[in-house]
C-alpha positions as a Python dict, from the first residue, in 0.01 Angstrom:
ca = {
    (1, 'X'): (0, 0, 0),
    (2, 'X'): (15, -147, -366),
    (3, 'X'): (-59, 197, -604),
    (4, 'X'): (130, 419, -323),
    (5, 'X'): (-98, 476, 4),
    (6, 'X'): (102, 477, 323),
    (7, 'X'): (-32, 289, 616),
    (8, 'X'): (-3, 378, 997),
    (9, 'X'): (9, 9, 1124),
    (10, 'X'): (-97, -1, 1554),
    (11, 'X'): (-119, -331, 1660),
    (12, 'X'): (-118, -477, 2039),
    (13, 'X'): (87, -434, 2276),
    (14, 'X'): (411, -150, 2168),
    (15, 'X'): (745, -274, 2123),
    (16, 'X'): (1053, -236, 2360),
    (17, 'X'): (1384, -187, 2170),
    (18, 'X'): (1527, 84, 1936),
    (19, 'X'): (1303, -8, 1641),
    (20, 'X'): (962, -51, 1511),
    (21, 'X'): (913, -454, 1425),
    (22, 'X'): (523, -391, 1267),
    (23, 'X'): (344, -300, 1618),
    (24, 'X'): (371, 84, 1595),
    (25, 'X'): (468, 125, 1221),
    (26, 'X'): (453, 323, 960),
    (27, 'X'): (413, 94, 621),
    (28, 'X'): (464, 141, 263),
    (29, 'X'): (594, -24, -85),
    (30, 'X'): (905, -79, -123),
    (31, 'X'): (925, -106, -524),
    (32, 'X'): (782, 257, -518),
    (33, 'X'): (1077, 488, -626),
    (34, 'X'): (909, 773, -519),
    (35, 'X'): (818, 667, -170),
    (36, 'X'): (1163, 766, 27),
    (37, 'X'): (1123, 1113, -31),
    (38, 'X'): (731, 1096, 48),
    (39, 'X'): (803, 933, 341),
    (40, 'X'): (1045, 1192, 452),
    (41, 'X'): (869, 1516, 316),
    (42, 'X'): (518, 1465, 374),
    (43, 'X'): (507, 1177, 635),
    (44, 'X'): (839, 1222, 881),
    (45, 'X'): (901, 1578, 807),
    (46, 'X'): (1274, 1553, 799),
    (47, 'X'): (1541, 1517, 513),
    (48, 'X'): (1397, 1389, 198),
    (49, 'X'): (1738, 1146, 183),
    (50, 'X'): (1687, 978, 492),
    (51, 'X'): (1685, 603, 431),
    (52, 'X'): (1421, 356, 528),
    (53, 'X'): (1404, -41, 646),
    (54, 'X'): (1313, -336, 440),
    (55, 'X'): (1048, -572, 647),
    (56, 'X'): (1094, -907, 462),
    (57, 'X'): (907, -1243, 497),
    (58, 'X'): (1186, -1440, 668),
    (59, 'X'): (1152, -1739, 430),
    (60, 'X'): (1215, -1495, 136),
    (61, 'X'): (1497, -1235, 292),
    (62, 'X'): (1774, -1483, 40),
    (63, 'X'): (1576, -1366, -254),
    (64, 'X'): (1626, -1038, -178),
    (65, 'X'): (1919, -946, 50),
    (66, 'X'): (2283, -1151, 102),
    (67, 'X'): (2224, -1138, 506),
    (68, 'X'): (2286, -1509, 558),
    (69, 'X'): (2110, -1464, 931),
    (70, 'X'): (1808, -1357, 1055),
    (71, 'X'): (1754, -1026, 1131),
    (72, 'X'): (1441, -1000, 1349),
    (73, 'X'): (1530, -696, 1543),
    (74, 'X'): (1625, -462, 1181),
    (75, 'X'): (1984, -436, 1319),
    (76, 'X'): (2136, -593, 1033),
    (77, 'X'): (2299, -391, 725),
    (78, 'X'): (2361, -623, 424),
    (79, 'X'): (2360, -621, 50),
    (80, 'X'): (2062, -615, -166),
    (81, 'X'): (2129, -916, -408),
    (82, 'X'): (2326, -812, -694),
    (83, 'X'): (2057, -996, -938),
    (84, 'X'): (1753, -732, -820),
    (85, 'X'): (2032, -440, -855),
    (86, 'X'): (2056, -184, -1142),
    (87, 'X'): (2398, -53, -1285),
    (88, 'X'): (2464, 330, -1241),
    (89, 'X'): (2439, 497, -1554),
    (90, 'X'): (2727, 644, -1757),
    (91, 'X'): (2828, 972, -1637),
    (92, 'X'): (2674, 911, -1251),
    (93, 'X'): (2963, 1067, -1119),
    (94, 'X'): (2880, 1408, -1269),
    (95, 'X'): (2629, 1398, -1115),
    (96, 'X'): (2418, 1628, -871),
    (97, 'X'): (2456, 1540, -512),
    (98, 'X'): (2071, 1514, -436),
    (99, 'X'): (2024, 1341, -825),
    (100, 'X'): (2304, 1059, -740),
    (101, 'X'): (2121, 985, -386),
    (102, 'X'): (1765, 970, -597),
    (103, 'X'): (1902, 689, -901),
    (104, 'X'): (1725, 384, -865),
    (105, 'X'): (1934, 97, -723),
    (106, 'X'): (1698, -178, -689),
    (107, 'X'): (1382, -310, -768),
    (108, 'X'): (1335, -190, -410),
    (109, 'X'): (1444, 118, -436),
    (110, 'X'): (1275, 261, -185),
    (111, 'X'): (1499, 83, 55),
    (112, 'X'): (1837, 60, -143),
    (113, 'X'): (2136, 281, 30),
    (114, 'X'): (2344, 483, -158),
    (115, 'X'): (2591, 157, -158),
    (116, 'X'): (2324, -87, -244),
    (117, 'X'): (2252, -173, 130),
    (118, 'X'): (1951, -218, 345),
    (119, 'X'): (1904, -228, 701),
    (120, 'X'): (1655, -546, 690),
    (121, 'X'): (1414, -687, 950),
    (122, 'X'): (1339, -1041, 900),
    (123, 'X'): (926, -1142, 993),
    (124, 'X'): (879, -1479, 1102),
    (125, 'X'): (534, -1622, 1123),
    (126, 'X'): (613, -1713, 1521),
    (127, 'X'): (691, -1397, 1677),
    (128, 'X'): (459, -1172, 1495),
    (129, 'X'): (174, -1374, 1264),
    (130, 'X'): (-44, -1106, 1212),
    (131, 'X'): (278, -883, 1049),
    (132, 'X'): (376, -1152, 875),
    (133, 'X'): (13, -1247, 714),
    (134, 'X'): (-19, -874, 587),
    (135, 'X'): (317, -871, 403),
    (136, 'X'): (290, -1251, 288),
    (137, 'X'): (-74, -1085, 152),
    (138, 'X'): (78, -818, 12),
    (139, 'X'): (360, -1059, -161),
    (140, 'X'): (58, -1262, -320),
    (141, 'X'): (-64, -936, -485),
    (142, 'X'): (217, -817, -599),
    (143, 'X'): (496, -1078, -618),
    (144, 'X'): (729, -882, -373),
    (145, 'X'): (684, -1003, 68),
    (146, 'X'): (850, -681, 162),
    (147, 'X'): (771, -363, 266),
    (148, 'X'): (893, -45, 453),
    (149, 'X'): (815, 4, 781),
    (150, 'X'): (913, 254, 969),
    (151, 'X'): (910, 406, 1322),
    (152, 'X'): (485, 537, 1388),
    (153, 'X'): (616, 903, 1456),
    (154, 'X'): (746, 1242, 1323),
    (155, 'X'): (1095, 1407, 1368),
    (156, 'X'): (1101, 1531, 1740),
    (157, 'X'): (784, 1329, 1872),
    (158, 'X'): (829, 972, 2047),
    (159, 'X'): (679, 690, 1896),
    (160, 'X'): (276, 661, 1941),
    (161, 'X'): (189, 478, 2208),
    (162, 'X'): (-184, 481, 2273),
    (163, 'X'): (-483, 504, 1997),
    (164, 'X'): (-529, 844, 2053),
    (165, 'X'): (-190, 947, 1952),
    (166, 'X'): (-207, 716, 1653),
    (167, 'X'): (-479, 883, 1541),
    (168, 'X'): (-398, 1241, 1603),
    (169, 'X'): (-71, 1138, 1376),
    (170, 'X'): (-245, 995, 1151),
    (171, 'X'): (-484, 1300, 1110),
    (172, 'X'): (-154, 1574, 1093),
    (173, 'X'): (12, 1408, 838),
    (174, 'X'): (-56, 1264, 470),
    (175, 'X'): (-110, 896, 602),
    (176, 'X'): (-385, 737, 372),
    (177, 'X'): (-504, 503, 611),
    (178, 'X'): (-470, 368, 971),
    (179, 'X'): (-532, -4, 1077),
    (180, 'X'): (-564, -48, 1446),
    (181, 'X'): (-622, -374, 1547),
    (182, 'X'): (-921, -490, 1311),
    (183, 'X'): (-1063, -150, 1271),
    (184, 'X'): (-941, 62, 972),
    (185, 'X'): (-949, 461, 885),
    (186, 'X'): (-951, 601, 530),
    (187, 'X'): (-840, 940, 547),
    (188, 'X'): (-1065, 1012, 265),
    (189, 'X'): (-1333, 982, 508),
    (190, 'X'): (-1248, 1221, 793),
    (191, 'X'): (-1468, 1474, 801),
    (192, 'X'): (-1282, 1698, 1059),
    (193, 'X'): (-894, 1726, 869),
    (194, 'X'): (-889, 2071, 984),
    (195, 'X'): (-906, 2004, 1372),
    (196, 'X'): (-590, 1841, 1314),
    (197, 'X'): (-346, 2096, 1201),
    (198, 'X'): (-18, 1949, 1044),
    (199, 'X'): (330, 1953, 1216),
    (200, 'X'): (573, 2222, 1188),
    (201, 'X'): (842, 2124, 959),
    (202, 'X'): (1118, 2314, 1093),
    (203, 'X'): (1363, 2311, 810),
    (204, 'X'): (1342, 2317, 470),
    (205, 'X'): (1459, 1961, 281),
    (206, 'X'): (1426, 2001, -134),
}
């Protein structure tokens, strides 16, 4: 995920609830400013605005977000703290619609709202250890134990469910790799790309 891939994340048994928690996820770094509209375009084939969810080592979500609580579930909306935040520039609002929604906030931009907010999702090491080991990993490369994760699935299609669909996702859209369970799939190395013909965007986003 550190120098922009995207990961399609499938691990045991699928979750139950009205959000991805890092079993059927889609994951990607945060501090990347170009990685919302990726997501959206390339990945989700929907509006390139469409925010995305902080996943945050529980025992570091105060370094990063004013919740106060956990969050487990990603049902919370709090502030990003206002010491990782960046001012709005002179002149913001002149600004273009789309160019306003595109400033960087944050030094998690990728997950800053328009009103310096985030939708966060607390991982503890109980209920999910193997989540929580890849982004504590991820924090000792990088200095940062949060990433986005969002829903494993495209505008219109339900959330993958089985290996098959994760991998026929996986194949139709510009996912760099898939880990599922301990076995892991660089798109580089598919041979057969054109079996799996991309989704239909059916609008236009800029």
């Amino acid at each position: 995920m550190d120098g922009g891939l995207i990961v399609g994340w499938f691990q045991g048994r699928m979750e139950f609830g009205p959000r991805a928690l890092g079993n059927r996820s889609i994951l990607a770094d945060a501090r990347n400013r170009e990685m919302q509209k990726r997501l959206n375009l390339q990945i989700k084939f929907r509006e390139s605005f469409r925010p995305f969810a902080p996943a945050v080592l529980s025992e570091y979500a105060g370094e990063y977000f004013t919740a106060g609580k956990p969050s487990p579930y990603m049902l919370t909306v709090c502030p990003v703290n206002e010491s990782r935040q960046e001012k709005l520039p002179q002149g913001y609002g002149n600004l273009p619609l789309m160019d306003k929604l595109y400033h960087r906030r944050s030094d998690i931009p990728a997950v800053t709202h328009i009103d310096y907010s985030a939708r966060i999702q607390t991982v503890h090491r109980e209920t999910n250890p193997r989540f929580h080991r890849l982004i504590e990993h991820f924090g000792e490369l990088t200095g940062y134990p949060v990433l986005i994760n969002t829903s494993f699935n495209v505008r219109g299609e339900p959330i993958v469910c089985t290996p098959e669909e994760a991998f026929i996702c996986f194949m139709r859209t510009d996912m760099d790799i898939l880990v599922m369970e301990n076995i892991l799939i660089e798109k580089s190395r598919q041979v057969d790309v054109q079996e799996f013909p991309k989704f239909t965007i059916l609008d236009s986003p800029d």
